[in-house]
SENUDREN-301370 format. One record per residue (C-alpha): residue in one letter; x, y, z. Coordinates in pm, 1 decimal, padded with zeros to 6 digits. Layout:
<pts>
@aa = a c1 = X c2 = Y c3 = Z
...
</pts>
This chain:
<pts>
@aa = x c1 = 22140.1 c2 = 00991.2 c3 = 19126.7
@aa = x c1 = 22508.0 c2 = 01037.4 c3 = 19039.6
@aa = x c1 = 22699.1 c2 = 01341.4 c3 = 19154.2
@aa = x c1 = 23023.3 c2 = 01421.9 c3 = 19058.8
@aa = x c1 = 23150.3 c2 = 01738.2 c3 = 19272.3
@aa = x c1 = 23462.5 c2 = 01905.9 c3 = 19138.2
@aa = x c1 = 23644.8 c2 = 02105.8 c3 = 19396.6
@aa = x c1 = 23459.7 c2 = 01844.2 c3 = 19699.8
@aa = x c1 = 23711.5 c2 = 01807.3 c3 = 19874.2
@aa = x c1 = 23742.0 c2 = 02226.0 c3 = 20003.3
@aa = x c1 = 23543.9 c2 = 02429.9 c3 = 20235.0
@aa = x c1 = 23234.9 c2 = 02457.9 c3 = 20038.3
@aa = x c1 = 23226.0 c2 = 02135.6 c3 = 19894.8
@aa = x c1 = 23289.1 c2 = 01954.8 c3 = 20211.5
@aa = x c1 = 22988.1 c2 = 02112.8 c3 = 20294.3
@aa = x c1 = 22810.6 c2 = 02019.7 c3 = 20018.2
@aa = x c1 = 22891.0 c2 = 01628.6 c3 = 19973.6
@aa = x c1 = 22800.1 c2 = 01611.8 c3 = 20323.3
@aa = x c1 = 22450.8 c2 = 01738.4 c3 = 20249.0
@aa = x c1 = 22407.7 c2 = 01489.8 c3 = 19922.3
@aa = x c1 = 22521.7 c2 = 01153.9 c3 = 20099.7
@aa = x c1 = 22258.6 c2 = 01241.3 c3 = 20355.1
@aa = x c1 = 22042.5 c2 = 01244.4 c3 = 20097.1
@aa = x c1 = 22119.6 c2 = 00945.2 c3 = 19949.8
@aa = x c1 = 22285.6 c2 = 01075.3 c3 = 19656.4
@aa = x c1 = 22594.0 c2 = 00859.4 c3 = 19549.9
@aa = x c1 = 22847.5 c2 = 01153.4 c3 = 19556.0
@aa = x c1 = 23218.6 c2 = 01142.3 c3 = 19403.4
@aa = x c1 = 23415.7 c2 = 01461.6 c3 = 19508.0
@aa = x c1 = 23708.5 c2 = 01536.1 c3 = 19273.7
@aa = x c1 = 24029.7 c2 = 01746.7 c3 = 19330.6
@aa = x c1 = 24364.4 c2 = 01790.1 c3 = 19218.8
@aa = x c1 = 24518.7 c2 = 01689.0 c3 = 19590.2
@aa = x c1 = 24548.6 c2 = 01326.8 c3 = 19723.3
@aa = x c1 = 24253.0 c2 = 01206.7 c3 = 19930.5
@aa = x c1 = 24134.3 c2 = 01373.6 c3 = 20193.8
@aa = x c1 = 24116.6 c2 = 01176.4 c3 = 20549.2
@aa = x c1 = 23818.2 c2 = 01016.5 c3 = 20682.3
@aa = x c1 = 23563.5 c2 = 01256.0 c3 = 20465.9
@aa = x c1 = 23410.5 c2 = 01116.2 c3 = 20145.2
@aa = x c1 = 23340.0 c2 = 00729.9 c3 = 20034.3
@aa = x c1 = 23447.1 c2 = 00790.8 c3 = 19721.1
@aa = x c1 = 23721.7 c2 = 01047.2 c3 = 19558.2
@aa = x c1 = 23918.9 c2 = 01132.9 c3 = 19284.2
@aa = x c1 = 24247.5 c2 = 01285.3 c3 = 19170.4
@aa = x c1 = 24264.5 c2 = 01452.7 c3 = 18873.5
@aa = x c1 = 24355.7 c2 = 01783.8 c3 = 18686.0
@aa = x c1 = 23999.8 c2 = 01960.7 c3 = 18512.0
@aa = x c1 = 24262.7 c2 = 02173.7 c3 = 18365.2
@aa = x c1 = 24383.1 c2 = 01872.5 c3 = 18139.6
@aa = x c1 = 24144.8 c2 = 01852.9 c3 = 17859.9
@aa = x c1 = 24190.0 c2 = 01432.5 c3 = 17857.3
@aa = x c1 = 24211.9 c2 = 01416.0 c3 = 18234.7
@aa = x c1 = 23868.7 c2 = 01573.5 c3 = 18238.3
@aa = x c1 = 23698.5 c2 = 01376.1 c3 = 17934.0
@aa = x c1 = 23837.0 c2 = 01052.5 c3 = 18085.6
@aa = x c1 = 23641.8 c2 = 01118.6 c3 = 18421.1
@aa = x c1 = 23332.3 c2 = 01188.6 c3 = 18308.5
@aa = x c1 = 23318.6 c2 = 00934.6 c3 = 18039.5
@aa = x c1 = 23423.3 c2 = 00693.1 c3 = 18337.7
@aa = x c1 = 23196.9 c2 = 00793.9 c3 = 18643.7
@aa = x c1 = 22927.0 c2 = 00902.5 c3 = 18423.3
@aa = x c1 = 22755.0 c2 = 01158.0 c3 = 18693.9
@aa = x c1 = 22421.1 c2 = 01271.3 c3 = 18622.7
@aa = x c1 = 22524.1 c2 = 01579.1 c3 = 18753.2
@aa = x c1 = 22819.6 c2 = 01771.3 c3 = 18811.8
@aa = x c1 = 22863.9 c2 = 02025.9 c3 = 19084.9
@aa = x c1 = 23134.3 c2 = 02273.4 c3 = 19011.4
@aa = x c1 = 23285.4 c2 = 02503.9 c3 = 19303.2
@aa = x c1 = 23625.7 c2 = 02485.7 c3 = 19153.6
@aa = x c1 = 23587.7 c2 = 02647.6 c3 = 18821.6
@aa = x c1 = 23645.8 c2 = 03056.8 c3 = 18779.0
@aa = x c1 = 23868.8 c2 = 03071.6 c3 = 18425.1
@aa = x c1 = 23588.1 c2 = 03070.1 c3 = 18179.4
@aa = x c1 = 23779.4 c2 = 02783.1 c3 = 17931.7
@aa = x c1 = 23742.8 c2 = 02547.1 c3 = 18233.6
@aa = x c1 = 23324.6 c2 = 02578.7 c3 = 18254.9
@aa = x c1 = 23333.6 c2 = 02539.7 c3 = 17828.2
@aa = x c1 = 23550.9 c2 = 02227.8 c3 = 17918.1
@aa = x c1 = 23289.0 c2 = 02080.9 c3 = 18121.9
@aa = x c1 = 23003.4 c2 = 02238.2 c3 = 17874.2
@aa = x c1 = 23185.8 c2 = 02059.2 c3 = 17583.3
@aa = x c1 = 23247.9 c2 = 01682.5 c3 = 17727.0
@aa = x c1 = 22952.5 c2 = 01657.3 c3 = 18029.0
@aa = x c1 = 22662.4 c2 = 01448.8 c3 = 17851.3
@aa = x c1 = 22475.0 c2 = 01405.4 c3 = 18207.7
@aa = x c1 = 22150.7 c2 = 01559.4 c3 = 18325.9
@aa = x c1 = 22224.9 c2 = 01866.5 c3 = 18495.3
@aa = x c1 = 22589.7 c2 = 02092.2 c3 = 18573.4
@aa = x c1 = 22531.6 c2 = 02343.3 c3 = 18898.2
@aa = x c1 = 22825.6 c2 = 02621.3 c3 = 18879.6
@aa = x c1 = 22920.7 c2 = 02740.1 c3 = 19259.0
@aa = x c1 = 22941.9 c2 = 03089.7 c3 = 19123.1
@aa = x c1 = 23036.9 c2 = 03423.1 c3 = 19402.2
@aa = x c1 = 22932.6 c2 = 03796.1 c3 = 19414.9
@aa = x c1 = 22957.0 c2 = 03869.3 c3 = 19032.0
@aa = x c1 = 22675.2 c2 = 04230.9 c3 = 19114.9
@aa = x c1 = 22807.8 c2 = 04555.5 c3 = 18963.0
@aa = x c1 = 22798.8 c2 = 04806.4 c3 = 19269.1
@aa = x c1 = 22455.0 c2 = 04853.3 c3 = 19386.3
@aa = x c1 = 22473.3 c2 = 05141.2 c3 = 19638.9
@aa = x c1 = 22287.2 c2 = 04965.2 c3 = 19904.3
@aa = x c1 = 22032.7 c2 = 04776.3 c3 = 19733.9
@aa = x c1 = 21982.0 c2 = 04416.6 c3 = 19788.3
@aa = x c1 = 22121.0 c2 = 04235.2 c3 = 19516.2
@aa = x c1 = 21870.3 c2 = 04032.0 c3 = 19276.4
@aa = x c1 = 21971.4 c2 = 03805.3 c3 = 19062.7
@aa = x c1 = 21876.1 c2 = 03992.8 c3 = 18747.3
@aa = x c1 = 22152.8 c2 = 04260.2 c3 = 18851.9
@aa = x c1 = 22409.3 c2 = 04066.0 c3 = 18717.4
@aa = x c1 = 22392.2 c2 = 04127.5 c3 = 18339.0
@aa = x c1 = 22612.4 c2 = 03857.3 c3 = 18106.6
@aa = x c1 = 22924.3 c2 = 04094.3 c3 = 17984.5
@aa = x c1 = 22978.9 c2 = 04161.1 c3 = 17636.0
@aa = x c1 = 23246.9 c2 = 04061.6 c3 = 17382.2
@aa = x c1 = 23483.0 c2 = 03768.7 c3 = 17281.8
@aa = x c1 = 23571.6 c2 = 03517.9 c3 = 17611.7
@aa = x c1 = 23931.0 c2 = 03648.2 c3 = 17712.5
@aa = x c1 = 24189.0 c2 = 03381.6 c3 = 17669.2
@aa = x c1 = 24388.1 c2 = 03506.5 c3 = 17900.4
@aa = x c1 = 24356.2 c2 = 03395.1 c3 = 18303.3
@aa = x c1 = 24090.9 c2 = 03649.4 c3 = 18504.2
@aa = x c1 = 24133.9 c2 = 03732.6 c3 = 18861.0
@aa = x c1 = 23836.7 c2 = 03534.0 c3 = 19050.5
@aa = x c1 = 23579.0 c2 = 03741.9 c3 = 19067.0
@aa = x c1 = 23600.6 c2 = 03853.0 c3 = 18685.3
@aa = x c1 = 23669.2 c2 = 03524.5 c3 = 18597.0
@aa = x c1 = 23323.9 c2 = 03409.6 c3 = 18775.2
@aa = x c1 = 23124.8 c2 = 03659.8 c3 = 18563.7
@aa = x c1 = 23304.2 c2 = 03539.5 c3 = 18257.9
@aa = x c1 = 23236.1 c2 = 03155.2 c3 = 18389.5
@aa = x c1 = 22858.9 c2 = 03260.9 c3 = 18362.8
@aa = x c1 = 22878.5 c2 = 03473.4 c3 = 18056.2
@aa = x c1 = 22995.5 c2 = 03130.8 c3 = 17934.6
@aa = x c1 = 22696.4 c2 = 02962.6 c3 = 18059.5
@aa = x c1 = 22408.9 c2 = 03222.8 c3 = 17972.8
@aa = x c1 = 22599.6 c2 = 03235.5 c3 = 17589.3
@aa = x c1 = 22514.1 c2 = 02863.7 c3 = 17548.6
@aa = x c1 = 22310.7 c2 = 02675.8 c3 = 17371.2
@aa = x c1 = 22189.6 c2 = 02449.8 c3 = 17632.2
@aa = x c1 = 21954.9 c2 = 02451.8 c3 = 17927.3
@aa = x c1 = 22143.0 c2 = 02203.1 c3 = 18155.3
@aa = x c1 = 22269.5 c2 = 02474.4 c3 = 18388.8
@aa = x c1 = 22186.6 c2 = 02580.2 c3 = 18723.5
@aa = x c1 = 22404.6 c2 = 02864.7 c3 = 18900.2
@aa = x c1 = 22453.2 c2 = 02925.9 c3 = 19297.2
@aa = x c1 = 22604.4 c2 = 03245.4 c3 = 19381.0
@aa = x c1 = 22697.5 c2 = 03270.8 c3 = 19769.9
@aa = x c1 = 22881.9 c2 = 03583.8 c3 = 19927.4
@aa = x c1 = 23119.7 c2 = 03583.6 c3 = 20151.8
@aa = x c1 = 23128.5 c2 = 03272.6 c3 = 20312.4
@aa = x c1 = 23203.0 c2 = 03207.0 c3 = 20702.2
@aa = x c1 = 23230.3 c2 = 02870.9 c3 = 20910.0
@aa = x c1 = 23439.3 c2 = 02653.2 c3 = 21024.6
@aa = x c1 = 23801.1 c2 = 02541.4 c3 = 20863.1
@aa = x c1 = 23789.4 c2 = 02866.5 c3 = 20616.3
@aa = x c1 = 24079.5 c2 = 02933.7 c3 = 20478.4
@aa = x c1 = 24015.6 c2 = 03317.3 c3 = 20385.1
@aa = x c1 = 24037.4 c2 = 03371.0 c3 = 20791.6
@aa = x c1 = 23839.2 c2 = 03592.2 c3 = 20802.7
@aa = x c1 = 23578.2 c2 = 03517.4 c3 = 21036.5
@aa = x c1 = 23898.8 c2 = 03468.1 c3 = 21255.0
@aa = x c1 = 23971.9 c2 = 03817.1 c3 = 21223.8
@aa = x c1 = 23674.7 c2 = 03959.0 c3 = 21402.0
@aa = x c1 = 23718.9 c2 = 03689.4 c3 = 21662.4
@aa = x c1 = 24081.1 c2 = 03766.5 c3 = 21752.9
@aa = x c1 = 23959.6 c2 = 04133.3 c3 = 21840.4
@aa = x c1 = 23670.2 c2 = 04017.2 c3 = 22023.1
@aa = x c1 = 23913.0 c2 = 03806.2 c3 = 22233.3
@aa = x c1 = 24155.8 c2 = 04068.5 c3 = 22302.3
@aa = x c1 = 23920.2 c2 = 04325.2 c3 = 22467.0
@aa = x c1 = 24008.0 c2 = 04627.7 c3 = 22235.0
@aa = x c1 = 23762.4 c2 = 04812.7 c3 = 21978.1
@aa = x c1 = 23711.4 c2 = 04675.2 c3 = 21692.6
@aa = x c1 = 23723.1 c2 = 04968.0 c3 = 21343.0
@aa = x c1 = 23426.2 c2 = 04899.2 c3 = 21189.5
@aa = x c1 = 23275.6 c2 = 05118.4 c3 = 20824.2
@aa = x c1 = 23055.6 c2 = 05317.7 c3 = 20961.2
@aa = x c1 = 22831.3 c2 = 05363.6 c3 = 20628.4
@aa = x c1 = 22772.5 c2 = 04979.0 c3 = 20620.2
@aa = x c1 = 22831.0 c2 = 04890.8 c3 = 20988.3
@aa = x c1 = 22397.0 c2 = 04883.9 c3 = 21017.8
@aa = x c1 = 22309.0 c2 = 04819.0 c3 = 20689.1
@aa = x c1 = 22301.3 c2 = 04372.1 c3 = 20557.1
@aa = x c1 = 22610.3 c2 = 04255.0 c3 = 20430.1
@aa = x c1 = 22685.8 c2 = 03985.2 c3 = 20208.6
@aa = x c1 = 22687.9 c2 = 03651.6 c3 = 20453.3
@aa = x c1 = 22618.7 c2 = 03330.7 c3 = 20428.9
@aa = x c1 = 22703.4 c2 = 03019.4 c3 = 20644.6
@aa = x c1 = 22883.8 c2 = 02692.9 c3 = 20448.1
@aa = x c1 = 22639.6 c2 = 02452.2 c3 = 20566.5
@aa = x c1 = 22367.0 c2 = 02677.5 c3 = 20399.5
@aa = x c1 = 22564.3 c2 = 02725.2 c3 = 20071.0
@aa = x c1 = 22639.8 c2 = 02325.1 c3 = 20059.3
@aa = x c1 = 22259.3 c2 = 02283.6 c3 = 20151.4
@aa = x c1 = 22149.1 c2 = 02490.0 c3 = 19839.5
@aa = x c1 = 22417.8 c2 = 02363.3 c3 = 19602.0
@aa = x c1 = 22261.6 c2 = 01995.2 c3 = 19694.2
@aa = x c1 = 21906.6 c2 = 02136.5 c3 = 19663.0
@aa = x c1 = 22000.9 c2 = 02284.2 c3 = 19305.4
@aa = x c1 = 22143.4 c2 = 01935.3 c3 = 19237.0
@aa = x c1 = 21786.7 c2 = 01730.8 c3 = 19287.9
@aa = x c1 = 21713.2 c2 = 01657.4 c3 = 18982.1
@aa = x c1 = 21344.9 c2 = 01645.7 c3 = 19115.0
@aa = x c1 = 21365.7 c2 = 01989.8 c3 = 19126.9
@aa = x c1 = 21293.0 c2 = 02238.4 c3 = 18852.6
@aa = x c1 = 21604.7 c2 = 02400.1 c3 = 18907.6
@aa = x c1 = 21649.8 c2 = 02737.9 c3 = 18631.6
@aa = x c1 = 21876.0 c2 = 02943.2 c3 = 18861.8
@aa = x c1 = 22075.7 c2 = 03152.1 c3 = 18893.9
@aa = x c1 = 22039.5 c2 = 03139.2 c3 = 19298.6
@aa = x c1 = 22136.0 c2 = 03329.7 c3 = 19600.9
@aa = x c1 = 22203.5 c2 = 03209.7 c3 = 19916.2
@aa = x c1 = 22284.9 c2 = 03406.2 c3 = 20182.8
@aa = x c1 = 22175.3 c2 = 03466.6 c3 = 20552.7
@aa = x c1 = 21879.9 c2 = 03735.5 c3 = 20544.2
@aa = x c1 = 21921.8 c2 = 04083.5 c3 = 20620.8
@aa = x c1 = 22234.8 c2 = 04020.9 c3 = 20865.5
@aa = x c1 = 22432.8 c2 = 04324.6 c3 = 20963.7
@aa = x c1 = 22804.5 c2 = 04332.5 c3 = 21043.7
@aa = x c1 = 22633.6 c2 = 04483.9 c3 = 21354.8
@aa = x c1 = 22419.3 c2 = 04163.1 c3 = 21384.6
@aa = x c1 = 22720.3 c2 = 03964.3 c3 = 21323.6
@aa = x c1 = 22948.3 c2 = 04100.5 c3 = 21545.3
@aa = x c1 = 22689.1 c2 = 04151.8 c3 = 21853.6
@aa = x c1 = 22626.7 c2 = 03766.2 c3 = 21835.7
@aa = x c1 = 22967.7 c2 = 03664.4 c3 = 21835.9
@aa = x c1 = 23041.8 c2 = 03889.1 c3 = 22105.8
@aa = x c1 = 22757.2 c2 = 03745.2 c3 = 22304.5
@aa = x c1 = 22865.0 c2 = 03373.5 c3 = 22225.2
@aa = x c1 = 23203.5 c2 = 03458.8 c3 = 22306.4
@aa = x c1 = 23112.0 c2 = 03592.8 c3 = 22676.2
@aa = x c1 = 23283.1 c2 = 03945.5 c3 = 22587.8
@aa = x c1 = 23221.5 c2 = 04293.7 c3 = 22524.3
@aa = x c1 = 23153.8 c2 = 04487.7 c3 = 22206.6
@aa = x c1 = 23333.2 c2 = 04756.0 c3 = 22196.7
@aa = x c1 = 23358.8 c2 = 04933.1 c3 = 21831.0
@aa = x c1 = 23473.4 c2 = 05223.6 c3 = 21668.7
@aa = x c1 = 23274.9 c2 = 05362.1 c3 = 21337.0
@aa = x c1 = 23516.5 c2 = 05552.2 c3 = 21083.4
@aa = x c1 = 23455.1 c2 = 05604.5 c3 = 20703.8
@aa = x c1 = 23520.9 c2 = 05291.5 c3 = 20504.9
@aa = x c1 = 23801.8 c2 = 05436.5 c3 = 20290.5
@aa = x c1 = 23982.0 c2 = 05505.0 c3 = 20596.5
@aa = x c1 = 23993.7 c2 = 05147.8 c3 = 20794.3
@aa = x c1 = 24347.3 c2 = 04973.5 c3 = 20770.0
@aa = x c1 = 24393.0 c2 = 04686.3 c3 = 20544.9
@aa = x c1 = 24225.4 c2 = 04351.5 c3 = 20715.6
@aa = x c1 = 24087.8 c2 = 04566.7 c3 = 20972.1
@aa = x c1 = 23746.9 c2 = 04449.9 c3 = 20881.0
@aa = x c1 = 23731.5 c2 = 04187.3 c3 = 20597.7
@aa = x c1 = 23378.4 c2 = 04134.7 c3 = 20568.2
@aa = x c1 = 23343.8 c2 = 04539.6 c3 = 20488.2
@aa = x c1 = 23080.4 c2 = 04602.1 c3 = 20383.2
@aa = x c1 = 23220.1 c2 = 04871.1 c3 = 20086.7
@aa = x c1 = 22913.1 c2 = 05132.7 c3 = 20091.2
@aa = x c1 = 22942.4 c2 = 05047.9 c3 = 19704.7
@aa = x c1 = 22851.4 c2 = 04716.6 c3 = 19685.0
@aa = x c1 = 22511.7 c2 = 04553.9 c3 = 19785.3
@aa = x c1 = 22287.9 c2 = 04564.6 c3 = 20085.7
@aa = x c1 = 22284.2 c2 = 04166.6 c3 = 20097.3
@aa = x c1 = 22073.2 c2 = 03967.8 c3 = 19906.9
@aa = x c1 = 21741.2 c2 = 03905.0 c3 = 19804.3
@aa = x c1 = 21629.1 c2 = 03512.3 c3 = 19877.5
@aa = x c1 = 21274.0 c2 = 03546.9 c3 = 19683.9
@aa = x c1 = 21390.7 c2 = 03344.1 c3 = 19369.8
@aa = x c1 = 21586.6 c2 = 03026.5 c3 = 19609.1
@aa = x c1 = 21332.6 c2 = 03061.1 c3 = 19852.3
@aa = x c1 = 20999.6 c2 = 03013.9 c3 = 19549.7
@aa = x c1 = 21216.9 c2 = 02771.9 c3 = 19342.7
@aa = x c1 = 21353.8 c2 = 02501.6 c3 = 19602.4
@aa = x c1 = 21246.6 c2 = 02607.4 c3 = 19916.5
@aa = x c1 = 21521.7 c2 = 02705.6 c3 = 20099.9
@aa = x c1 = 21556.7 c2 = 02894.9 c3 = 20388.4
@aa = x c1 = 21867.8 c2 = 03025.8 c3 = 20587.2
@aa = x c1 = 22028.1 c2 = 02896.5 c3 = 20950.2
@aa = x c1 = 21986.7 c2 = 03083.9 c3 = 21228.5
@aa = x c1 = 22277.3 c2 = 03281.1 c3 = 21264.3
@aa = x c1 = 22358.2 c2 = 03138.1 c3 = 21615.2
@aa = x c1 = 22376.7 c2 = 02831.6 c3 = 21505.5
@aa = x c1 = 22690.9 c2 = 02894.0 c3 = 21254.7
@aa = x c1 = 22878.5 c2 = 03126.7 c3 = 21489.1
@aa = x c1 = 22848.1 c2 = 02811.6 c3 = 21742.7
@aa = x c1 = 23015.3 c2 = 02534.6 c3 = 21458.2
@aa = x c1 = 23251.3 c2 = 02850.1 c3 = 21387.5
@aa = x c1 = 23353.9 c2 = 02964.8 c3 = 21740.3
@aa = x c1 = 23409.6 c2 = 02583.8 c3 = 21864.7
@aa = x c1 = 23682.6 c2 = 02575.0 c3 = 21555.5
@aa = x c1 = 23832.0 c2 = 02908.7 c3 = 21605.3
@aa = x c1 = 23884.7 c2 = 02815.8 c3 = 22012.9
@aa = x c1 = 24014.6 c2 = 02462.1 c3 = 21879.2
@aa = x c1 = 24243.3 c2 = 02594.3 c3 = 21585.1
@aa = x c1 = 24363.4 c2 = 02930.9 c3 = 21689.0
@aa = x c1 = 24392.1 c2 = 03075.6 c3 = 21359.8
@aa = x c1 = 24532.2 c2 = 03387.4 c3 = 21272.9
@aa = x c1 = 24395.0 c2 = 03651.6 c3 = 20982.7
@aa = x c1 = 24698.2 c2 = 03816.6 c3 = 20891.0
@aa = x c1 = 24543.1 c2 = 04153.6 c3 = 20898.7
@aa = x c1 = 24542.5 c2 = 04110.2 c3 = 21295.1
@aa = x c1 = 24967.0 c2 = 04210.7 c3 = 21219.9
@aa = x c1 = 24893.1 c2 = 04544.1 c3 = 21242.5
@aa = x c1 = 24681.8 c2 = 04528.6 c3 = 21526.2
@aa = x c1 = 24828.1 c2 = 04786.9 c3 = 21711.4
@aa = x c1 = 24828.5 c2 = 05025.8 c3 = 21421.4
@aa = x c1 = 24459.6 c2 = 04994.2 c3 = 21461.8
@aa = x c1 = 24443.2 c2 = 05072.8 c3 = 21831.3
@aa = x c1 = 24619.5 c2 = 05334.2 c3 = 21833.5
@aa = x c1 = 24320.2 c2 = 05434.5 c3 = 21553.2
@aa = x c1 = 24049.4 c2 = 05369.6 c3 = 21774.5
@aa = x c1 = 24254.4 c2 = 05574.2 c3 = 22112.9
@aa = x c1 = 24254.4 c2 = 05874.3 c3 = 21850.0
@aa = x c1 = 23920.9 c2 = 05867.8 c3 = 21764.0
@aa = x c1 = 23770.2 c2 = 05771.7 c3 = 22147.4
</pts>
């Protein structure tokens, strides 16, 4: 099998190229920057925003599949729809759920929107329900969707894994919601969401997504008792209403609105996954953060948000 992986060379798809070359899939990642270093044995350069750029590629490499983590204007998924003749396209989709008040998101909740495609360009998440409006408005039965949450692990970019970290490290409270603080939140680790985008790429596999993948019924309590744990330090937290918490102050929320994590019945009956130990990706993701040193940039106002917690004590 032939996999051509648009947007492979990024923190998901990193992930997920590893995963198919280990199992034995010849695997092409594709991205508008130059080569990555010392990561794939075989990429490409080019622009899927260029409608000639993009028929050239895949009338050249041919994939039998194309995984797309890159895509969240709906035009770009109809490019691919219009010009892929291979076996099977698998759209890296996000949390596209109308608010759910606590219930674990199925896929079913997500209901394709209504009315013409908007030419114009979407913010992401919009544009990722539009991307699979697209996809459930078409005409052919070639499509598999993955829809992850927030993701953490090491080398991402949002940060904000970092950001509960930093606190951790500096011995002060972290502001936590307290509505959501107990209840899952939308997690997932990038080895797990590369694992199920190659799993939803096996063409051996009847594959009729959508899918979620996520970790199972992890709190930010869970999450932040581990890390604390693995880091050697205390937990020390202070619960205040969710409208209330500074900006960056907690990025993973959870917003009481939104849903209580997800439900893995579908991913779990269809291709047989099953999510990492939690452990296990705040190890990979603690040995970067200690490396790296990033910085969120919420951690700026810091001391805004002690002074929050001394108030409050």
């Amino acid at each position: 099998m032939r996999c051509l992986v648009i947007g492979g060379a990024g923190f998901i798809g990193t992930a997920a190229c590893r995963e198919l070359m280990r199992r034995g899939v010849e695997t092409i990642a594709a991205g508008r920057t130059p080569r990555p270093y010392g990561t794939f044995t075989s990429y490409l350069a080019f622009d899927r925003t260029d409608p000639a750029q993009l028929v050239d590629t895949l009338g050249r490499e041919r994939p039998d599949v194309v995984l797309d983590l890159a895509a969240y204007q709906p035009a770009d998924v109809q490019a691919v729809l219009d010009s892929f003749e291979g076996d099977r396209y698998v759209f890296v989709s996000t949390g596209v759920y109308p608010d759910l008040h606590g219930r674990p998101a199925r896929e079913e909740d997500f209901v394709p929107l209504d009315g013409p495609v908007p030419g114009e360009p979407q913010e992401y998440r919009e544009g990722k329900r539009w991307c699979e409006t697209v996809l459930a408005r078409s005409s052919q039965s070639r499509w598999v969707v993955v829809r992850p949450p927030a993701v953490l692990g090491a080398e991402d970019h949002t940060l904000r894994i970092a950001a509960y970290l930093q606190r951790l490290e500096d011995g002060g409270p972290l502001l936590v919601p307290d509505e959501t603080y107990e209840r899952p939140a939308g997690l997932a680790w990038t080895r797990d969401v590369g694992y199920a985008c190659a799993l939803a790429c096996d063409l051996r596999r009847g594959a009729a997504g959508p899918y979620n993948v996520s970790f199972e019924r992890v709190t930010l309590q869970d999450l932040l008792v581990a890390a604390a744990r693995a880091m050697n330090r205390p937990l020390s937290v202070v619960r205040m209403p969710y409208a209330d918490l500074p900006d960056g102050a907690s990025p993973y929320g959870p917003d009481h609105n939104r849903s209580a994590g997800y439900d893995l019945t579908r991913i779990r009956r269809d291709l047989g996954f099953e999510p990492s130990a939690l452990e296990d990706a705040l190890a990979e993701t603690l040995a970067w953060y200690l490396a790296k040193r990033p910085s969120h940039p919420g951690y700026a106002g810091r001391s805004r948000e002690l002074e929050i917690a001394a108030r409050r004590s």
